[in-house]
mmCIF file of the N, C-alpha and C atoms, coordinates in Angstrom:
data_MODEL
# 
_entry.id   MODEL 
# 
loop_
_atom_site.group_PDB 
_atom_site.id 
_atom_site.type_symbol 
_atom_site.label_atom_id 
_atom_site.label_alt_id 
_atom_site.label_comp_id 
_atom_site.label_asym_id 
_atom_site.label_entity_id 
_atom_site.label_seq_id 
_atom_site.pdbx_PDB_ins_code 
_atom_site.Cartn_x 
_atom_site.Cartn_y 
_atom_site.Cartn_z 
_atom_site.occupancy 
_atom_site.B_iso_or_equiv 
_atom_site.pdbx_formal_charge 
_atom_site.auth_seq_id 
_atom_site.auth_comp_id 
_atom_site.auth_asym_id 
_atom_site.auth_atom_id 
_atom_site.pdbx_PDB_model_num 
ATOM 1   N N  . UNK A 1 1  ? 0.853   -1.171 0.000  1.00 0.00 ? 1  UNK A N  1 
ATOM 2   C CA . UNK A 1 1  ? 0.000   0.000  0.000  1.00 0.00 ? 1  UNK A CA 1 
ATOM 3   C C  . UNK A 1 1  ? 0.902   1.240  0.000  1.00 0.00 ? 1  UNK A C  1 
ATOM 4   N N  . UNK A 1 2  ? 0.467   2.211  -0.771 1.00 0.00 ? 2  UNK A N  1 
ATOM 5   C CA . UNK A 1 2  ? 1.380   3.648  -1.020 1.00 0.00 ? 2  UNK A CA 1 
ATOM 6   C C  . UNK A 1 2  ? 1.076   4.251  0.027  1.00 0.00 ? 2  UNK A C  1 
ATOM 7   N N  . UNK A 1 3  ? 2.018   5.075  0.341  1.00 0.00 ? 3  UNK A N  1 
ATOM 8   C CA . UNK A 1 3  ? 1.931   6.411  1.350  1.00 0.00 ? 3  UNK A CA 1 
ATOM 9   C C  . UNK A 1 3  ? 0.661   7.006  1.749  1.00 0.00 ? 3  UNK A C  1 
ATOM 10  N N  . UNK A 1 4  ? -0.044  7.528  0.256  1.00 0.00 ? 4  UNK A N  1 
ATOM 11  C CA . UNK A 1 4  ? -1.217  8.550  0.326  1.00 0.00 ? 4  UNK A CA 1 
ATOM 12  C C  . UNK A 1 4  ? -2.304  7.809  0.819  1.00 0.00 ? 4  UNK A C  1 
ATOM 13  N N  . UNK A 1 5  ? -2.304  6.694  -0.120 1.00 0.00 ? 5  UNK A N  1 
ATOM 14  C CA . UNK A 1 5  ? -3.035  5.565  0.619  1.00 0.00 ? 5  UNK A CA 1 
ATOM 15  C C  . UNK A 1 5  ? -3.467  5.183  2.013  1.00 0.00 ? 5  UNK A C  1 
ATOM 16  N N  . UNK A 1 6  ? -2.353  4.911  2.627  1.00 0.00 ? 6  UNK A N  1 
ATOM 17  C CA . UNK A 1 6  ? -2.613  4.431  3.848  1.00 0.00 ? 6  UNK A CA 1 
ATOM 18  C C  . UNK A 1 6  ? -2.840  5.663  4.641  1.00 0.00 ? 6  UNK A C  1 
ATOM 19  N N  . UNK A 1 7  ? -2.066  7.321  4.222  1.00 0.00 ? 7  UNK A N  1 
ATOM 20  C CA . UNK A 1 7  ? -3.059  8.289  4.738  1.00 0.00 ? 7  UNK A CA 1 
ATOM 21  C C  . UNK A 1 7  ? -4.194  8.366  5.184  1.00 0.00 ? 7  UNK A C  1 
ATOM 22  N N  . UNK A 1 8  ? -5.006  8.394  4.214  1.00 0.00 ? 8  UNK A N  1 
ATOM 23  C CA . UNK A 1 8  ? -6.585  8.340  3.773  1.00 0.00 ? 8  UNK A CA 1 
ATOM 24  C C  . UNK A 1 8  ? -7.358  6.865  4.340  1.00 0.00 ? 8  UNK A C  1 
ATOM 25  N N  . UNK A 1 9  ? -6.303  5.715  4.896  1.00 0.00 ? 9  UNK A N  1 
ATOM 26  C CA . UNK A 1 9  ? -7.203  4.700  5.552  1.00 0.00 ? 9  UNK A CA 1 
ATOM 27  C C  . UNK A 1 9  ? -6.565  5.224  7.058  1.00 0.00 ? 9  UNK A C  1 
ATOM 28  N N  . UNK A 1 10 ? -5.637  5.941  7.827  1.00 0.00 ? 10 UNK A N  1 
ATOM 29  C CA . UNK A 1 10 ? -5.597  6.276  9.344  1.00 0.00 ? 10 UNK A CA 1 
ATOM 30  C C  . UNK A 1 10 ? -6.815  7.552  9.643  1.00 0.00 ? 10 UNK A C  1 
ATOM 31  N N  . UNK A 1 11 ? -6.342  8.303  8.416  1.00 0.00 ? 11 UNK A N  1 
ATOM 32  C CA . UNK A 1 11 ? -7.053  9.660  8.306  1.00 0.00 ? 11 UNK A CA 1 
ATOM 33  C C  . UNK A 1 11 ? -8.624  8.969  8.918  1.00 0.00 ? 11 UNK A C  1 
ATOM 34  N N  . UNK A 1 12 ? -9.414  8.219  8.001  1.00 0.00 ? 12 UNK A N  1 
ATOM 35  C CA . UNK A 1 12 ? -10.621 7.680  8.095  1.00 0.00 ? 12 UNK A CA 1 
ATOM 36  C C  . UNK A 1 12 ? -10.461 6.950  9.138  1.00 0.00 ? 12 UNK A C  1 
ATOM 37  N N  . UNK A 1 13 ? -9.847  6.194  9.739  1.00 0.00 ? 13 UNK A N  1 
ATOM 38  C CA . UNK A 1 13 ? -10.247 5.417  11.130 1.00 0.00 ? 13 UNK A CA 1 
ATOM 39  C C  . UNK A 1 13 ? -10.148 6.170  12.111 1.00 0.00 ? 13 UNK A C  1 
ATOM 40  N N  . UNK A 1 14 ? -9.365  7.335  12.295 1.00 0.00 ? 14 UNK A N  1 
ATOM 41  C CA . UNK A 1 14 ? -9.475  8.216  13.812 1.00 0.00 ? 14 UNK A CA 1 
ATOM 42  C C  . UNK A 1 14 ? -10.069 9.055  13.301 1.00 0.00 ? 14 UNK A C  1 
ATOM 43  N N  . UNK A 1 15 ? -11.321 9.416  12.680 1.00 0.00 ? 15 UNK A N  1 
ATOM 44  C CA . UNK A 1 15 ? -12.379 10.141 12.467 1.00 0.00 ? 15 UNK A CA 1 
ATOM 45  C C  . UNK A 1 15 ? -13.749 9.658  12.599 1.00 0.00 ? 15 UNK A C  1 
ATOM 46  N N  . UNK A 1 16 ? -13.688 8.095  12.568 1.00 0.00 ? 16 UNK A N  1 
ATOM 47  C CA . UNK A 1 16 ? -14.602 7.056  13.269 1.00 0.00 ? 16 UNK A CA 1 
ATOM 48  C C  . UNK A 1 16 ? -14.108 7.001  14.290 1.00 0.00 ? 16 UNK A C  1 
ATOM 49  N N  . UNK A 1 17 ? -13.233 7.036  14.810 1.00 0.00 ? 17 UNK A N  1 
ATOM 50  C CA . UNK A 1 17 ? -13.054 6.670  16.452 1.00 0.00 ? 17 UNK A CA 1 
ATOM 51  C C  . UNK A 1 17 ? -13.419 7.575  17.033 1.00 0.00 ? 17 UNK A C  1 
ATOM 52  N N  . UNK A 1 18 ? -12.561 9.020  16.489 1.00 0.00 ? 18 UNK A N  1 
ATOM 53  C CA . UNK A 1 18 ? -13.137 10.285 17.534 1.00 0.00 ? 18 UNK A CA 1 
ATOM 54  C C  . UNK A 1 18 ? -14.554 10.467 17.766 1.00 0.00 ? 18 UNK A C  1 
ATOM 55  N N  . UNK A 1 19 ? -15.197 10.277 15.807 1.00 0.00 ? 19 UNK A N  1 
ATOM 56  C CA . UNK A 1 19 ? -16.853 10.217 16.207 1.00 0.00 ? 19 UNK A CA 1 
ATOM 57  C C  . UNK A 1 19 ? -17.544 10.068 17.826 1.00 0.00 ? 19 UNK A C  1 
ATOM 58  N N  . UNK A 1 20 ? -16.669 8.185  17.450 1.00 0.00 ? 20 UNK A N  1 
ATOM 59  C CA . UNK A 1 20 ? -17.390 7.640  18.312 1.00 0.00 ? 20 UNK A CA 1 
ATOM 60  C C  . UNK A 1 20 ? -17.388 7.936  19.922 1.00 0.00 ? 20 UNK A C  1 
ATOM 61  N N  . UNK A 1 21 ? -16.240 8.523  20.162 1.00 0.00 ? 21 UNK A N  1 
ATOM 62  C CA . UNK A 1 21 ? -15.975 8.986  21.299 1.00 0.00 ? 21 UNK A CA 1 
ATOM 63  C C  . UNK A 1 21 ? -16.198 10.251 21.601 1.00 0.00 ? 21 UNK A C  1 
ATOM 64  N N  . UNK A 1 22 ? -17.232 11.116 21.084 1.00 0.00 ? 22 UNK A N  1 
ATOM 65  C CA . UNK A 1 22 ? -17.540 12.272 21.050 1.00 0.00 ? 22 UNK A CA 1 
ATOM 66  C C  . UNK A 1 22 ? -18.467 12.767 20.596 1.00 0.00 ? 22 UNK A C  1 
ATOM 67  N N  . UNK A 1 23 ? -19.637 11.577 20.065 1.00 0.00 ? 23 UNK A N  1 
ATOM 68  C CA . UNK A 1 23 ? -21.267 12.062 20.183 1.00 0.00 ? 23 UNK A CA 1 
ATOM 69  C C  . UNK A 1 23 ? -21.663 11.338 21.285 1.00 0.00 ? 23 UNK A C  1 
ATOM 70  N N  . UNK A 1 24 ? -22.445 11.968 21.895 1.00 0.00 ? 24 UNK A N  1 
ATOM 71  C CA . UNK A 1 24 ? -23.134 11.119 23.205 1.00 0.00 ? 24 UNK A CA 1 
ATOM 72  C C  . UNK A 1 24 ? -23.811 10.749 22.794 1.00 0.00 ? 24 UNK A C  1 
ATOM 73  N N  . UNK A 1 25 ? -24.532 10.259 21.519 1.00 0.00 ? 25 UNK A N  1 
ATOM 74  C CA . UNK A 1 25 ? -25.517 8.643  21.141 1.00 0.00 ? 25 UNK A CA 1 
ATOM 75  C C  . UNK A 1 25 ? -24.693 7.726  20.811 1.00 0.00 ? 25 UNK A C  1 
ATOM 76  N N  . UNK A 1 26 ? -23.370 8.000  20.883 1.00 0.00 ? 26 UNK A N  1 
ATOM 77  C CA . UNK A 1 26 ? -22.598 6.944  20.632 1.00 0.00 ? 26 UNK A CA 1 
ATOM 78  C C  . UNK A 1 26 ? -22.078 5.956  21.993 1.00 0.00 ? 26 UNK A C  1 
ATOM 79  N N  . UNK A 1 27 ? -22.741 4.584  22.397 1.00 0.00 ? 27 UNK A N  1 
ATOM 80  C CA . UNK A 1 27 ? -22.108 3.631  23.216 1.00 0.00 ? 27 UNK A CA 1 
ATOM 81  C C  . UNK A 1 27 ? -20.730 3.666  23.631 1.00 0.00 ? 27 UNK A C  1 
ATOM 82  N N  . UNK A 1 28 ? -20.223 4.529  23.096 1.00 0.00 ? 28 UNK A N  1 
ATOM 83  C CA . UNK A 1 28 ? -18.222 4.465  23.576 1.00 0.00 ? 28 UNK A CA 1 
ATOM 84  C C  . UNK A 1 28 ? -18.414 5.637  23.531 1.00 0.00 ? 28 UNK A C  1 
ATOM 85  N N  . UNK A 1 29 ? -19.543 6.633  23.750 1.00 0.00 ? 29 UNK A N  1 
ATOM 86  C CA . UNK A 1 29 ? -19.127 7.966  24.371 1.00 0.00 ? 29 UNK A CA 1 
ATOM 87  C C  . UNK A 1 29 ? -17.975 8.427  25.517 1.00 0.00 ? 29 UNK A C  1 
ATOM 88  N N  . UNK A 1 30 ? -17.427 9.515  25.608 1.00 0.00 ? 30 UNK A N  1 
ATOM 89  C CA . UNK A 1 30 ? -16.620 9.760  26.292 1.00 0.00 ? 30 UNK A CA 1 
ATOM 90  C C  . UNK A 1 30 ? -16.686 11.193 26.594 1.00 0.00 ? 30 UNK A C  1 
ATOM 91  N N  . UNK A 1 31 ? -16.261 11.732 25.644 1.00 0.00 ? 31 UNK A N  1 
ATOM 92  C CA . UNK A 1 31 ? -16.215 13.513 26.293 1.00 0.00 ? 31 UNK A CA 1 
ATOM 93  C C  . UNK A 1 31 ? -16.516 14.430 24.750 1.00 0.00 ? 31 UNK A C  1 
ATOM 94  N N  . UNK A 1 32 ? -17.022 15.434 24.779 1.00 0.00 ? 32 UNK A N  1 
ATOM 95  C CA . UNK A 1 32 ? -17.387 15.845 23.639 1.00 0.00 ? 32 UNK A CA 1 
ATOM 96  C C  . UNK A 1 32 ? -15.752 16.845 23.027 1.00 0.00 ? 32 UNK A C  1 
ATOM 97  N N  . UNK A 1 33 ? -15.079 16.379 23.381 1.00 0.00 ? 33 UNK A N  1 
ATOM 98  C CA . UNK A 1 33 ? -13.431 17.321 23.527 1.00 0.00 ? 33 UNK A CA 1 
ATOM 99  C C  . UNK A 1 33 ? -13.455 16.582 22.408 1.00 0.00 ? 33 UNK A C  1 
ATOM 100 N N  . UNK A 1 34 ? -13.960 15.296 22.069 1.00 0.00 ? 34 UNK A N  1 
ATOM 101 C CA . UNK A 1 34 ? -13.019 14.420 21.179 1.00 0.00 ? 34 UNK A CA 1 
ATOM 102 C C  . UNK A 1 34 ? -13.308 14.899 19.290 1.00 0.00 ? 34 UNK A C  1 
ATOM 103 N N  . UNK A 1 35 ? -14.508 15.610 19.849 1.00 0.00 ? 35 UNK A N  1 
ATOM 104 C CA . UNK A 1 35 ? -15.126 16.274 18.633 1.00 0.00 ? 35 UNK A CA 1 
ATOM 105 C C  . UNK A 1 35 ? -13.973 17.225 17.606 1.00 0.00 ? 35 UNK A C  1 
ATOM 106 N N  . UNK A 1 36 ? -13.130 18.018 18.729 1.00 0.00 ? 36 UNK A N  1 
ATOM 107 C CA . UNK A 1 36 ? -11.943 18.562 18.552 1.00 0.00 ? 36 UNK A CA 1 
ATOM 108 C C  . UNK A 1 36 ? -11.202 18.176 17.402 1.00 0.00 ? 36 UNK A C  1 
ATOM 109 N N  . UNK A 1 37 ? -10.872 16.747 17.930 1.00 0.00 ? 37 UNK A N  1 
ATOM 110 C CA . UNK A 1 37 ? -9.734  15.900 17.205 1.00 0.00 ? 37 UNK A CA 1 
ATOM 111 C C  . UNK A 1 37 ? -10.425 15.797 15.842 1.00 0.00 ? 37 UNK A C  1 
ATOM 112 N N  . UNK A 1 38 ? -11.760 15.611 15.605 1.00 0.00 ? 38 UNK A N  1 
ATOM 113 C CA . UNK A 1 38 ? -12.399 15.385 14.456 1.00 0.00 ? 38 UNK A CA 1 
ATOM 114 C C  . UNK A 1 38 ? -12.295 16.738 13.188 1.00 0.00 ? 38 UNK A C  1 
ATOM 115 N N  . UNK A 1 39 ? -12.483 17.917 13.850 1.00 0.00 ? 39 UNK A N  1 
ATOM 116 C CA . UNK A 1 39 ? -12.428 18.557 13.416 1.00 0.00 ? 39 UNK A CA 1 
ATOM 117 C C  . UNK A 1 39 ? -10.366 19.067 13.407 1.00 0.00 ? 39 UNK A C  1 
ATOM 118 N N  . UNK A 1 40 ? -9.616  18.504 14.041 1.00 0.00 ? 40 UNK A N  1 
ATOM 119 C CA . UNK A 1 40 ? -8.442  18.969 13.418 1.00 0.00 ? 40 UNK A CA 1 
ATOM 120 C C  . UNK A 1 40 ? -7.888  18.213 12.107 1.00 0.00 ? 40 UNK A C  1 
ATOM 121 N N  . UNK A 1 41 ? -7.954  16.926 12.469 1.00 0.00 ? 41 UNK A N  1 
ATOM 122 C CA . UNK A 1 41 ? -7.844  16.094 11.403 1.00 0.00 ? 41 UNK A CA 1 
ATOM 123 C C  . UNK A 1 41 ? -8.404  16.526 10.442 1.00 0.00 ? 41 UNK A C  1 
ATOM 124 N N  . UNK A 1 42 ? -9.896  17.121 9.824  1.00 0.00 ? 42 UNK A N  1 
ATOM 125 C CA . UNK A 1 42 ? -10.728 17.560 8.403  1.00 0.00 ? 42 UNK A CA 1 
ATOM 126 C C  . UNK A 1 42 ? -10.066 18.733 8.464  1.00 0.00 ? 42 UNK A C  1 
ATOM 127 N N  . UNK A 1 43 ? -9.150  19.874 9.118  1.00 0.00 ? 43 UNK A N  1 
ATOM 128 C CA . UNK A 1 43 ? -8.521  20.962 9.102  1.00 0.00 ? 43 UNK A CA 1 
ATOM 129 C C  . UNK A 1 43 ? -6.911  21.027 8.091  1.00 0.00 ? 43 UNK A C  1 
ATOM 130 N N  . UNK A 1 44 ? -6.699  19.457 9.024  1.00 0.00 ? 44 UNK A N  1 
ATOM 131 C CA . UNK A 1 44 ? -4.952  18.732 7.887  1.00 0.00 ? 44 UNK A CA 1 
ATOM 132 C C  . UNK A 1 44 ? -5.329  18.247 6.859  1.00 0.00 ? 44 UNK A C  1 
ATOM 133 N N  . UNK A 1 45 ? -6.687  17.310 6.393  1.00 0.00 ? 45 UNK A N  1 
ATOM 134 C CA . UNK A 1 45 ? -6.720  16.982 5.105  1.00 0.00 ? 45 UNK A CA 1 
ATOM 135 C C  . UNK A 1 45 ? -6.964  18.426 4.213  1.00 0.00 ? 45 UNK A C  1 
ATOM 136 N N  . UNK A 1 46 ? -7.671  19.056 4.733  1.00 0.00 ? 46 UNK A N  1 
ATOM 137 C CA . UNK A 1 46 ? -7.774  20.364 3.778  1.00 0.00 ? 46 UNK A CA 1 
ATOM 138 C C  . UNK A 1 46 ? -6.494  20.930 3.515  1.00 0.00 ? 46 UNK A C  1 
ATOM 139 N N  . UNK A 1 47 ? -6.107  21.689 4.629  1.00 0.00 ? 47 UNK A N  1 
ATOM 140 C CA . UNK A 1 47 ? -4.406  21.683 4.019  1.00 0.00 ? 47 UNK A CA 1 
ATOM 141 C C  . UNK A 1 47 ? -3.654  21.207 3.041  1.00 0.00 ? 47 UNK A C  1 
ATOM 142 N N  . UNK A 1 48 ? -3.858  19.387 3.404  1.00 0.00 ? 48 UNK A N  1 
ATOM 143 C CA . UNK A 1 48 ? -2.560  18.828 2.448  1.00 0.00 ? 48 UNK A CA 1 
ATOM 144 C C  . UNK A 1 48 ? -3.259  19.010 1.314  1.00 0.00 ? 48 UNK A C  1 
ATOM 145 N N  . UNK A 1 49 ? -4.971  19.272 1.440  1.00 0.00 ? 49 UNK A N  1 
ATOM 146 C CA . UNK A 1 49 ? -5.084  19.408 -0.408 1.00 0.00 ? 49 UNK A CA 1 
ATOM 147 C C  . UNK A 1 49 ? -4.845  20.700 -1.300 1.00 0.00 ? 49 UNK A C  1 
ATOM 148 N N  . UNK A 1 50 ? -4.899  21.907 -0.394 1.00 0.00 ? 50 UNK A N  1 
ATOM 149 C CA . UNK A 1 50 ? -3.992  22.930 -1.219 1.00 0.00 ? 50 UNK A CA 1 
ATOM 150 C C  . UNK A 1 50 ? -3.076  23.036 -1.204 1.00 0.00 ? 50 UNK A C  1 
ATOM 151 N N  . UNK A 1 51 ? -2.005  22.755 0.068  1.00 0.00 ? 51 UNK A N  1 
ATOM 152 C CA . UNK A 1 51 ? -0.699  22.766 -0.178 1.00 0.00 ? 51 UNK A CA 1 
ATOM 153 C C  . UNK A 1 51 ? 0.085   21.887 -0.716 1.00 0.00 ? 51 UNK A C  1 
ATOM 154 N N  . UNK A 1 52 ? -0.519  20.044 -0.955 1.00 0.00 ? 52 UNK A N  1 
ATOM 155 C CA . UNK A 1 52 ? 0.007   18.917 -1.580 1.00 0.00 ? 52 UNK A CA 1 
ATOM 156 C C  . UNK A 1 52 ? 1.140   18.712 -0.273 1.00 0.00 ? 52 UNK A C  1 
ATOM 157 N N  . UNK A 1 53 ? 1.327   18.967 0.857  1.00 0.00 ? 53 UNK A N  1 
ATOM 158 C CA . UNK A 1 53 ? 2.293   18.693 1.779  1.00 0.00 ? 53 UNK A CA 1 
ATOM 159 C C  . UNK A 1 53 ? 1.625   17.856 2.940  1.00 0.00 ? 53 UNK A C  1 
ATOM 160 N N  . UNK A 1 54 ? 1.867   16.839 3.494  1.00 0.00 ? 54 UNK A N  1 
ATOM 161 C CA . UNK A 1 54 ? 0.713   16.044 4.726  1.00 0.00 ? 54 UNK A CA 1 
ATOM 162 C C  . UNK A 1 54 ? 1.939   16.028 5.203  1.00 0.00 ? 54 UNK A C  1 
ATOM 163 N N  . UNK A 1 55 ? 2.100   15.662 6.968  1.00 0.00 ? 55 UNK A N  1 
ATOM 164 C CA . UNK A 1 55 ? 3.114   15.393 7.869  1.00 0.00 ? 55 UNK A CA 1 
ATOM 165 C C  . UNK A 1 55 ? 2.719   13.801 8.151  1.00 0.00 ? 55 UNK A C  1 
ATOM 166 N N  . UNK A 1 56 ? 1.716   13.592 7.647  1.00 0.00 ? 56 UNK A N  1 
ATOM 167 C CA . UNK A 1 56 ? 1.383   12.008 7.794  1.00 0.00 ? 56 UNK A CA 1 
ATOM 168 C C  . UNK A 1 56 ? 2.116   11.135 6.982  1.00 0.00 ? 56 UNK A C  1 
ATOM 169 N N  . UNK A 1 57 ? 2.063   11.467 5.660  1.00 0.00 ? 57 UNK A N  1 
ATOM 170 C CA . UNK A 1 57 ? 3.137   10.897 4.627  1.00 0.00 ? 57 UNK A CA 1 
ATOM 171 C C  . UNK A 1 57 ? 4.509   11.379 4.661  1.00 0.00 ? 57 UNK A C  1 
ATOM 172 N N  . UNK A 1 58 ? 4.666   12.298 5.106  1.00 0.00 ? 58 UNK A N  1 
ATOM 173 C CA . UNK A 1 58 ? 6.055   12.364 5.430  1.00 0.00 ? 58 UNK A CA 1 
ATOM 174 C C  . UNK A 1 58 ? 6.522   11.608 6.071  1.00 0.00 ? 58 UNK A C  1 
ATOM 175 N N  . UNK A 1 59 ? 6.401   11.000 7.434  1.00 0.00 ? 59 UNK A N  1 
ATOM 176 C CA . UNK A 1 59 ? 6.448   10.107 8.540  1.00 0.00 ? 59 UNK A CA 1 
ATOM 177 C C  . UNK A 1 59 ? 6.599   8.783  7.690  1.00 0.00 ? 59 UNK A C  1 
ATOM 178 N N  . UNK A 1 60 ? 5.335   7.927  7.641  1.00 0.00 ? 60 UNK A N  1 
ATOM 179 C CA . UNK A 1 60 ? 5.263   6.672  6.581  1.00 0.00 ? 60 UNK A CA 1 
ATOM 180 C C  . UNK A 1 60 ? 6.193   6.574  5.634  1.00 0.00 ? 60 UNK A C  1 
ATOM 181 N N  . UNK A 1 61 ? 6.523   7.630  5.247  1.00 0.00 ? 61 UNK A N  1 
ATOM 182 C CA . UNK A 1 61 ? 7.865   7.517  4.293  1.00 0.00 ? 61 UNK A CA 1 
ATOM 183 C C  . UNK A 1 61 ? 9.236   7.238  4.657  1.00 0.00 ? 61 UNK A C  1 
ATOM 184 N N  . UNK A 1 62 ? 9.304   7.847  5.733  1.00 0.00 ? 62 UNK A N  1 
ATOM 185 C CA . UNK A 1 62 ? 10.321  7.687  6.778  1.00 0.00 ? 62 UNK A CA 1 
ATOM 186 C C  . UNK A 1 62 ? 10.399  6.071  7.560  1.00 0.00 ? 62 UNK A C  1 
ATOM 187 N N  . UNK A 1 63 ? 8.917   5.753  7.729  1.00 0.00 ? 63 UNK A N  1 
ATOM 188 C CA . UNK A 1 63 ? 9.349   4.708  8.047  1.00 0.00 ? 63 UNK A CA 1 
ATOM 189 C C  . UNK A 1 63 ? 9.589   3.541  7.087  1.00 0.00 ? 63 UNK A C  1 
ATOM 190 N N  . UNK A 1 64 ? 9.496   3.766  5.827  1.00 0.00 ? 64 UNK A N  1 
ATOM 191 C CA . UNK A 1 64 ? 9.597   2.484  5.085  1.00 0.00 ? 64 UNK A CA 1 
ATOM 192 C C  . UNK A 1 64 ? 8.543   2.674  3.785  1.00 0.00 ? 64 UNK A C  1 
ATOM 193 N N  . UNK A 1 65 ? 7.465   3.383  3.861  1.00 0.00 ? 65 UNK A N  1 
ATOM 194 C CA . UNK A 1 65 ? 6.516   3.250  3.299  1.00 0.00 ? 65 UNK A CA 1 
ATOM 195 C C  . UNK A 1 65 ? 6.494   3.443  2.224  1.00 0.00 ? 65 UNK A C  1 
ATOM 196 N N  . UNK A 1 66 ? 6.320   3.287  0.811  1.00 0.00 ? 66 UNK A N  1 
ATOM 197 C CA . UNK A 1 66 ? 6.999   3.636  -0.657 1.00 0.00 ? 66 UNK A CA 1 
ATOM 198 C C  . UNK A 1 66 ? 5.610   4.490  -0.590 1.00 0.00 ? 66 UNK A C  1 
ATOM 199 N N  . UNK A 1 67 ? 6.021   5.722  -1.648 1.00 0.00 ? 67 UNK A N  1 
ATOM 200 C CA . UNK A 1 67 ? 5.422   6.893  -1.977 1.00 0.00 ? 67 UNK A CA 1 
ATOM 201 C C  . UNK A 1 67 ? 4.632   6.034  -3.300 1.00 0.00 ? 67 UNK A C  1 
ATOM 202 N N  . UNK A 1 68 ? 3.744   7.183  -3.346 1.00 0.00 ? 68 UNK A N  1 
ATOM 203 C CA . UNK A 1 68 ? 2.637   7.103  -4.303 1.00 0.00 ? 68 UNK A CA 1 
ATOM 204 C C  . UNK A 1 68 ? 1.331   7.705  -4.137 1.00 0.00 ? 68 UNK A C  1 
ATOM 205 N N  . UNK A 1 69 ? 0.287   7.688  -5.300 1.00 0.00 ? 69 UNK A N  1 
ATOM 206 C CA . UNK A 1 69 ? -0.832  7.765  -5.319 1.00 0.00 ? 69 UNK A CA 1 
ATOM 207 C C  . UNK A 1 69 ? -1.647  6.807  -4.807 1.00 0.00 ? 69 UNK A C  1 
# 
C-alpha cells in the first residue's frame, strides 16, 4: 500500500473513532473534547489538499513506506 493511501485509511479510522468517542448517542461515548480531534484532522486533510504537503506521509515515508498515489 502507497503512502497517500494508507493516509486516507488512518485519516478515516481516527475520524470514526473520535466520532465515536464524542457524540453522546454513541455507546463508547466519552467527552465531547473528542469532537476537537475530528475537526483537526478535516482541518490537515484540507491543508494537504492545497498545499500537496501532509506530515502524515512524510512520517510513513520515513518509516519504510513507498510513496505514491
Amino acid at each position: 500500500m502507497t503512502s497517500w493511501k494508507l493516509v486516507r485509511v488512518i485519516a478515516g479510522l481516527l475520524i470514526l473513532l473520535s466520532l465515536a468517542l464524542g457524540v453522546p448517542e454513541s455507546p463508547l461515548f466519552v467527552s465531547q473534547y473528542w469532537l476537537y480531534f475530528t475537526a483537526f484532522i478535516g482541518v490537515n486533510l484540507f491543508q494537504s489538499g492545497l498545499t500537496n504537503w501532509c506530515l502524515m506521509e512524510n512520517i510513513l515515508r520515513k518509516l519504510g513506506v513507498r510513496a505514491g498515489c
